[in-house]
C-alpha positions as CSV (number, residue, x, y, z in Angstrom):
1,X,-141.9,32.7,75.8
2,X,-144.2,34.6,73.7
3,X,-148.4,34.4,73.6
4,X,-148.1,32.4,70.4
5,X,-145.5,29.8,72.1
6,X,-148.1,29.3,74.8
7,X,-150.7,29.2,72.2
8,X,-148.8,26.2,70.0
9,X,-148.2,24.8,73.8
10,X,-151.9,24.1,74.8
11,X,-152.9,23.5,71.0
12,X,-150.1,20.4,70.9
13,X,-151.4,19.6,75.0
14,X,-155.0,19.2,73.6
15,X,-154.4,17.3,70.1
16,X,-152.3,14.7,72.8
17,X,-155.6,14.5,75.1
18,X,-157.6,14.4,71.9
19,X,-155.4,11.9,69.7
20,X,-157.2,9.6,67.4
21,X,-157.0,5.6,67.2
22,X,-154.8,5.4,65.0
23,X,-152.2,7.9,67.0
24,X,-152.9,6.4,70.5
25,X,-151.6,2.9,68.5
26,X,-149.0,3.9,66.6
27,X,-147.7,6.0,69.9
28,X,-147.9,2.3,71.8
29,X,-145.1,1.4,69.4
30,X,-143.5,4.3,69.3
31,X,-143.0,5.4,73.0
32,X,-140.5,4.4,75.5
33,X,-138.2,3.5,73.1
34,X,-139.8,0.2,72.0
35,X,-139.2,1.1,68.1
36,X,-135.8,-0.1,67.4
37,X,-134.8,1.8,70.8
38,X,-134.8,5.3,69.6
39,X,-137.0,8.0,71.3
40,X,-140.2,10.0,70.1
41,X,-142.5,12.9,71.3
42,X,-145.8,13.1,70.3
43,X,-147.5,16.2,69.0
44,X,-144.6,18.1,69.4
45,X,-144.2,21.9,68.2
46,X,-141.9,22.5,65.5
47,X,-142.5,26.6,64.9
48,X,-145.6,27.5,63.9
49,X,-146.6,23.6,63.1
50,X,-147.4,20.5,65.7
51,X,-146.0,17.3,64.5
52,X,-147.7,14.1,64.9
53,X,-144.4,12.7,65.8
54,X,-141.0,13.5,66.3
55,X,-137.7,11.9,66.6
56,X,-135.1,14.6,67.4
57,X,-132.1,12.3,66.9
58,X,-132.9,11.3,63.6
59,X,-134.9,14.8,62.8
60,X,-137.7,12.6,61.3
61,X,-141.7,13.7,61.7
62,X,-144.1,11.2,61.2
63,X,-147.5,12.9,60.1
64,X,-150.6,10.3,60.4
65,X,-153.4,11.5,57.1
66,X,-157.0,11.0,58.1
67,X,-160.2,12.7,57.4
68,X,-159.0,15.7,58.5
69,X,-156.6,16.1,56.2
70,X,-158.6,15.3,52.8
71,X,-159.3,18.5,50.9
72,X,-155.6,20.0,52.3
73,X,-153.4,18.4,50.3
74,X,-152.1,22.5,49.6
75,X,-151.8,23.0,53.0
76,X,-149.9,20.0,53.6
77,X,-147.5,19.9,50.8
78,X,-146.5,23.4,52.4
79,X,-146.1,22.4,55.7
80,X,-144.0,19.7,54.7
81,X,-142.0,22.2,52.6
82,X,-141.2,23.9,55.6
83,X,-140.6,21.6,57.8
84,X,-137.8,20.1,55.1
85,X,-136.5,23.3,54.6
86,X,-135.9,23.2,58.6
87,X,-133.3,19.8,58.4
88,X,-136.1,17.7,58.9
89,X,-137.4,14.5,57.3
90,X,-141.2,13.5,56.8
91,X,-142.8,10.4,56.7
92,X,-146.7,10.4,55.9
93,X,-149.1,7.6,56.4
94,X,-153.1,7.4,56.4
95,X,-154.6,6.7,59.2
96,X,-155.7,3.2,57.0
97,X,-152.3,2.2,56.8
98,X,-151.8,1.9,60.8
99,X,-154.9,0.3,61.1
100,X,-154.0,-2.1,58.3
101,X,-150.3,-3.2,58.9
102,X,-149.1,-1.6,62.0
103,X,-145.6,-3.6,62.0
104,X,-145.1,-2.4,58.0
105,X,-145.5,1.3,59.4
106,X,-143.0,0.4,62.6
107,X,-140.4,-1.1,60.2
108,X,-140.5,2.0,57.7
109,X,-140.5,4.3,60.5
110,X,-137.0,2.6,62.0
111,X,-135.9,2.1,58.3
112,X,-136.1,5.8,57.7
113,X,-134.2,6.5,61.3
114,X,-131.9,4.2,60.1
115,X,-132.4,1.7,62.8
116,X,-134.1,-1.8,62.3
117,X,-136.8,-2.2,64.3
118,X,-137.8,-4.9,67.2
């Protein structure tokens, strides 16, 4: 394990003690299998990025958009870039859109895993 591992380690340990609303929510439907059975990590490390959300059998990250993301639309389209150019899919929602219609989100999420959800 390098410094920068252990670095990207504590960062994603800190953003889980740290997670917003919306995450802690969306994580109640997403953890222990309860979205159409299939199993998620949360602020997992994916190379130099932490994902929201991961599936690893369906290589889908969710990425929740809130205030901290306005103004880094750049930054974002770039990481998502990469993170395609890795195998993986990407799903985005704002933070509104949990808040709003949290089984809409859930379905999409088990759509796009190719599962239907519960």
């Amino acid at each position: 394990m390098t410094p920068d591992d252990n670095h990207m380690i504590d960062r994603a340990r800190k953003l889980r003690r740290e997670a917003t609303f919306p995450e802690r929510l969306l994580w109640s439907r997403l953890r222990a299998g309860r979205c159409a059975g299939l199993i998620f990590r949360r602020q997992q490390v994916i190379d130099q990025y932490v994902a929201d959300f991961f599936c690893p059998v369906s290589r889908l990250v969710i990425e929740l958009d809130g205030r901290s993301h306005e103004g880094h639309d750049a930054e974002d389209a770039i990481r998502q870039e990469y993170l395609e150019r890795q195998g993986l899919s990407v799903l985005r929602f704002t933070n509104d859109e949990v808040l709003g219609n949290l089984d809409a989100v859930v379905r999409a999420i088990a759509l796009a895993c190719g599962a239907s959800s519960r």
